[in-house]
N, C-alpha and C positions, 0 to 999 in steps of 0.2 A: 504493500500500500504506500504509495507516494503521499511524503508531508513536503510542507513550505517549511518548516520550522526549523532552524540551523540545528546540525547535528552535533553533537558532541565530538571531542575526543580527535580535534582536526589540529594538523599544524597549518599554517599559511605565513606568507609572508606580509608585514606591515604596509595595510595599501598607501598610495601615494593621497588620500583625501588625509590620512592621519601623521605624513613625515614630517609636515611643517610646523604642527605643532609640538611633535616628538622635539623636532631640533629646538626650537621656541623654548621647552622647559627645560632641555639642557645647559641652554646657556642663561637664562633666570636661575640657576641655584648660583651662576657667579655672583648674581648684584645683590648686595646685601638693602633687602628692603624693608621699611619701615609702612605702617598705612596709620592715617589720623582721619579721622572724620568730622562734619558740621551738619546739625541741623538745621538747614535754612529753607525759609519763607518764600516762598513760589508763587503765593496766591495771587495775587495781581498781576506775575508774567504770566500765571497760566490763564486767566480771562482775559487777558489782554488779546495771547495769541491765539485762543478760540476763535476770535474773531477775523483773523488773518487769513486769506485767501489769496490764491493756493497755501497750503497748510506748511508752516515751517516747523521742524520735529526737534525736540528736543535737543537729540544730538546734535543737532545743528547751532543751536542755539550754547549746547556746551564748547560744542569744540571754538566758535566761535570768542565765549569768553576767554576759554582758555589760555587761545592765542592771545588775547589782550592782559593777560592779567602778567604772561610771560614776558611783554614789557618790559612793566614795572620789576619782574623778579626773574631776572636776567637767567638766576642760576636754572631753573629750570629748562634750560637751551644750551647747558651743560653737558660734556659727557667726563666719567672716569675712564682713564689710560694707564697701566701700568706698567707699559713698556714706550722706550728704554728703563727714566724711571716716571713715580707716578705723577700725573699732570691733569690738567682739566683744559677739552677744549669748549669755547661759546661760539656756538652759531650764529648767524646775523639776526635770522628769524626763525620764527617755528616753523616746523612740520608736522602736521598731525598726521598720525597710522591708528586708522579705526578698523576694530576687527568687524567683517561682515560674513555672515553666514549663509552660503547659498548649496542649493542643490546640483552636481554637475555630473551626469552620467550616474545620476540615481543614487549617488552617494552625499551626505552633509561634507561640504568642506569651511574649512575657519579661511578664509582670507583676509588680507590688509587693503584696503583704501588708503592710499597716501593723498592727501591736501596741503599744498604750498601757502604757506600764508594766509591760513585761516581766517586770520582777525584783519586782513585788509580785504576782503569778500564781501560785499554784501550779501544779506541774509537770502533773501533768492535766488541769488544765482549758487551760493552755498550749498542751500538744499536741491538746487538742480545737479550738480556734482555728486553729494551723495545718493540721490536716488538713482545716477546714473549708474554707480557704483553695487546698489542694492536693486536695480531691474534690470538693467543694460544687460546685453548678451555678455557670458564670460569668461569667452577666449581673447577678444580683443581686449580686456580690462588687464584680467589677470594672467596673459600669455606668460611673464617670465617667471611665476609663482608656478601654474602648472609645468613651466620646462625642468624649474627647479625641483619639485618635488618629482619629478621624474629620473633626478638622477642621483649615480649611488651614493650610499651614504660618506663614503671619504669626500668627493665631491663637494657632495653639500657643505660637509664642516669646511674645508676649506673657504667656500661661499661664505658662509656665515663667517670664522675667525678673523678674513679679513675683513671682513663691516666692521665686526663688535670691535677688535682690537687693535687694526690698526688705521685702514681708513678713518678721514676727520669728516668732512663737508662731505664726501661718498656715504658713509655712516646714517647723518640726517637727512638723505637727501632718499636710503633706501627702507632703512628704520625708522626712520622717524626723531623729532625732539621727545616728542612727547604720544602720551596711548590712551585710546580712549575704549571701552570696553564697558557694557551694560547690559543688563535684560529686565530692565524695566519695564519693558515693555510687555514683557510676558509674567510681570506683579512677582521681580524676584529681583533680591537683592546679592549684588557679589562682596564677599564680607574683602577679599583681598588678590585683585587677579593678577596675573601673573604677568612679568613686564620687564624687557631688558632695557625699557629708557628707563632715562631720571624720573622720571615724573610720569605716573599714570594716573589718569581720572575714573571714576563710577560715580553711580549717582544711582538710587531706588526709588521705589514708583514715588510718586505724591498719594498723601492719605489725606482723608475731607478736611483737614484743616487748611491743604496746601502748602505741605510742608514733606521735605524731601531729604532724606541723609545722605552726601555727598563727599567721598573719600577721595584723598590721594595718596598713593602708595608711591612712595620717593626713596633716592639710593642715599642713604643714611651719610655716605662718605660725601657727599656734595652739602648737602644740608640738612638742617637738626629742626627737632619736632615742634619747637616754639616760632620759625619761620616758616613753617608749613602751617601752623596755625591761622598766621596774619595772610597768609597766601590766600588758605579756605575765604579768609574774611573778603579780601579783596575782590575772590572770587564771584562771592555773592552780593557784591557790592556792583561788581561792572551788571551781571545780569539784569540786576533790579535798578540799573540805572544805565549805562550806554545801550545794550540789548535789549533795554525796556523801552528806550524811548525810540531807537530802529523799528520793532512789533508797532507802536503808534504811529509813527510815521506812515506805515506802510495802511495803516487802518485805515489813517486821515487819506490817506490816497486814492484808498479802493471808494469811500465815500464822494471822494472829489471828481472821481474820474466821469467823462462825459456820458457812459454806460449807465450809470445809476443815477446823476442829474437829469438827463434829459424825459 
C-alpha cells in the first residue's frame, strides 16, 4: 500500500533550500551576541498607516527607521575584524539584509533581500522593492543565492570567510550592515535571531493597546547594553516622529489628489 508520508530510517543529503542557513549558523556562533528589548507605543503609526494607500508594511517602515537611527549611531555600520589584528570597519551607509521566505521548486527557502540605503527611500517606493523581493519571480532576484547554495560545501565557506573576515565595503554590500528578521506577522514573536551583522532588529505583533516589543541583538564587542538602550529609544522616537509624519504626508496626498477631489 503506497503512503505520502516520509518514511523513516533514510539517509539523504542536506538539500540546497537548507545550506544557507546551515552556513548562516555556522558563522553566528562566531559573533558574540547580546539582544535588549523596548516596549514601544505604535498606536498612532498604526492608525495612521491604516489609512495609507497602497499599504506600507511594517517592515518597511522598520527597516526604514533603522536606516535612520544608524545615522545618528554610526556604530551600528560597524563590522568586527580580527585579522591581521583586531579592528572595526564603518560603512558610509547602511545596508539592510531582510530574511524573506519563499517557496521554490516546492520546497521553503530563507532568502536575503539586500536594500541600499534604506532611510534615503521613500516609503513607496520602499515597499515597492520589498514586495518585489517577496512576489517577484525568484530566479532573477535570488540567482547568486541559488548558484551558491548549489555549491559544495568547501566552496561555500570559502564564499562566506571571505565576506565575514576579510572583505570591508564587499562585506556590506553582500551581508549587509544590519538584519532584519520577524514573524509578526504570523502573531509570533522571535525572542533572539540569529545574525552575523552588528546589529539585528525584530519587532512582535502589536497587542490592542498598540504597543509592540522590539529587540536588537548586537555584537557585544562593538557596543555595550546601555547604548543599545538609547539606540531602542531613538528608534522609537524616529518612527513616531520622521516615519510618522512621511504615513501623513502620504495620507494628506491621497486626500488631495484630483481622484478623490473631483
Amino acid at each position: 500500500m503506497n503512503s505520502s508520508k516520509p518514511q523513516d530510517g533514510r539517509t539523504f543529503l542536506i538539500p540546497p533550500s537548507r545550506r544557507l542557513t546551515w552556513d548562516l549558523l555556522r558563522l553566528n556562533r562566531q559573533v558574540p551576541l547580546c539582544a535588549h528589548d523596548r516596549t514601544c507605543d505604535f498606536s498612532r503609526l498604526a492608525e495612521v498607516r491604516s489609512k495609507v494607500q497602497p499599504r506600507i508594511s511594517w517592515p518597511a517602515l522598520m527597516l526604514k527607521a533603522f536606516g535612520l537611527m544608524a545615522v545618528a549611531f554610526p556604530e551600528f555600520r560597524q563590522t568586527w575584524y580580527r585579522w591581521p589584528i583586531a579592528h572595526l570597519y564603518q560603512h558610509p551607509h547602511s545596508v539592510a539584509a531582510m530574511t524573506v521566505q519563499r517557496v521554490h521548486k516546492e520546497r521553503p527557502w530563507l532568502f536575503w533581500a539586500m536594500i541600499d540605503r534604506p532611510e534615503s527611500l521613500p516609503l513607496p517606493e520602499l515597499q515597492r522593492v520589498l514586495d518585489q523581493y517577496q512576489t517577484g519571480p525568484i530566479r532573477p532576484q535570488y540567482k547568486d543565492l541559488l548558484r551558491l547554495a548549489r555549491l559544495p560545501t568547501l566552496l561555500r565557506r570559502l564564499f562566506w570567510g571571505w565576506n565575514f573576515h576579510v572583505a570591508k565595503a564587499g562585506r556590506a554590500k553582500r551581508l549587509g550592515t544590519f538584519f532584519l528578521s520577524t514573524l509578526s506577522g504570523k502573531g509570533v514573536e522571535i525572542q533572539s535571531p540569529p545574525s552575523i551583522q552588528t546589529g539585528c532588529l525584530t519587532y512582535g505583533p502589536l497587542n490592542e493597546c498598540g504597543l509592540s516589543r522590539v529587540t536588537i541583538a548586537y555584537d557585544h564587542r562593538v557596543m555595550d547594553g546601555a547604548f543599545v538602550a538609547d539606540a531602542l529609544q531613538c528608534l522609537e522616537d524616529v518612527l513616531n516622529g520622521v516615519i510618522l509624519d512621511e504615513l501623513e504626508a502620504l495620507v494628506d496626498g491621497d486626500k488631495n489628489s484630483p481622484a478623490l477631489s473631483s
